[in-house]
C-alpha positions in Angstrom: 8.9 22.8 -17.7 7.6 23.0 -14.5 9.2 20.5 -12.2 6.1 18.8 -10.3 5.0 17.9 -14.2 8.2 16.5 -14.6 8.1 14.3 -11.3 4.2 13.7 -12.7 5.9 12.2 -15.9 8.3 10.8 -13.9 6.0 8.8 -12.3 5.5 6.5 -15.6 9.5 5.7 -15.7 9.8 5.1 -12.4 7.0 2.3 -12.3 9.3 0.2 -14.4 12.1 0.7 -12.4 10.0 0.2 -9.1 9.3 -3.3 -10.8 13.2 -4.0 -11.2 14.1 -3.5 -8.1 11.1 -6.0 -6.7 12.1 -9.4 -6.3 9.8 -12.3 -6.7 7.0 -10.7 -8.3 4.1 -12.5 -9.6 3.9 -12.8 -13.5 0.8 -11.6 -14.1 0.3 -8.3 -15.2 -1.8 -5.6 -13.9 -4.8 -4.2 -15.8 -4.3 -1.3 -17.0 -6.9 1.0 -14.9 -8.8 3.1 -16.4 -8.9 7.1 -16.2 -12.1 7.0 -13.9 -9.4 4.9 -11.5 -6.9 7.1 -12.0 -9.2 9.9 -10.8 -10.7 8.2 -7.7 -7.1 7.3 -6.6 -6.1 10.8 -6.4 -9.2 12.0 -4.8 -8.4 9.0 -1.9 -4.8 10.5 -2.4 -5.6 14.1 -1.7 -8.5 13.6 0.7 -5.7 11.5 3.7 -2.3 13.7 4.6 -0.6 10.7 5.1 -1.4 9.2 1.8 -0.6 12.4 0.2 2.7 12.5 2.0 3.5 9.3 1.3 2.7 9.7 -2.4 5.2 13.0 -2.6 7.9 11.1 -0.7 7.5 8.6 -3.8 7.8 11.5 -5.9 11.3 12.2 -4.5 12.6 8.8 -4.4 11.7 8.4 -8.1 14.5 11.2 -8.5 17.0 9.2 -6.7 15.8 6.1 -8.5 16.8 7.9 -12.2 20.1 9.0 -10.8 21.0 5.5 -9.2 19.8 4.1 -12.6 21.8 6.4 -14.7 24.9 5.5 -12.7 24.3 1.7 -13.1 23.9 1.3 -9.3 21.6 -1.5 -8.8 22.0 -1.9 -5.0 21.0 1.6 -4.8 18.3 1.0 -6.6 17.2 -2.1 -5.1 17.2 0.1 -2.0 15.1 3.1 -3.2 12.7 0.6 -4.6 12.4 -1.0 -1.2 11.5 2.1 0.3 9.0 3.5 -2.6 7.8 0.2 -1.8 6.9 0.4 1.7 5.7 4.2 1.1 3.1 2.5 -2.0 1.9 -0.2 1.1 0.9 2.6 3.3 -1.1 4.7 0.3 -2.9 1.2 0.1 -3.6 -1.6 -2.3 -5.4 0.7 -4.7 -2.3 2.3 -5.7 0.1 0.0 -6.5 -2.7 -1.6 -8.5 -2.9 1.5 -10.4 0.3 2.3 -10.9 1.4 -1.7 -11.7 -1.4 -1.2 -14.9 0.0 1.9 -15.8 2.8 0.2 -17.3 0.8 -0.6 -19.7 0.5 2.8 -21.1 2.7 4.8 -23.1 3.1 8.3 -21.8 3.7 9.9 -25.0 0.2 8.4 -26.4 -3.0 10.3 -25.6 -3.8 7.8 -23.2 -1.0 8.7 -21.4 -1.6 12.0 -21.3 -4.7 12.2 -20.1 -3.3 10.1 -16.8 -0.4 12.8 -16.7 -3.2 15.4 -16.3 -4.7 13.5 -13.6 -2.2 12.6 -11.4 -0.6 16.7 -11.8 -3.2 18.0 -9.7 -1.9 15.8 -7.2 1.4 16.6 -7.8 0.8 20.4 -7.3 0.0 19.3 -3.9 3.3 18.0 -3.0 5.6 21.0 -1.2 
């Protein structure tokens, strides 16, 4: 499988553990977005090389963030979360709403799926 769909797919198990490692988060929960959002976020992504590098810097922290998790090492992950944190803050409000509504879909439905293909060609992007 290729390995920036993998960090694509990724992306849905790491928003939960993104949301672990936050502390004092509201309640609420996000809207799920819909596909149309999904698509203009990437095209904000991919249009500002900052945003896009901050977004594939997410990417590789969401790799640490499984292994930290696997081990059972909270503080680590408290500390990768912090980070993807600050990384989400400087791709803007628009994505972390996005991403905080995707939790709300389940990657293996078609739903999900169709969000997977959005978000890959961004993925590609990432070196």
């Amino acid at each position: 499988m290729n390995l920036k769909l993998v960090a694509v797919i990724s992306l849905f198990a790491a928003v939960p553990m993104m949301a672990f490692a936050q502390k004092d988060e509201p309640a609420n929960k996000a809207p799920k977005p819909t596909v149309a959002d999904a698509q203009k976020l990437v095209q904000t992504i991919s249009a500002d090389k900052a945003k896009l590098k901050a977004y594939c810097d997410i990417g590789k922290l969401q790799e640490e963030m499984e292994k930290a998790e696997q081990k059972n090492d909270t503080k680590t992950l408290e500390a990768l979360g912090t980070k993807a944190d600050t990384l989400a803050q400087q791709i803007g409000p628009e994505y972390t709403k996005v991403m905080d509504g995707l939790e709300e879909v389940d990657p293996d439905s078609a739903e999900g799926k169709q969000y997977t293909t959005v978000f890959t060609s961004l993925a590609k992007q990432c070196k």
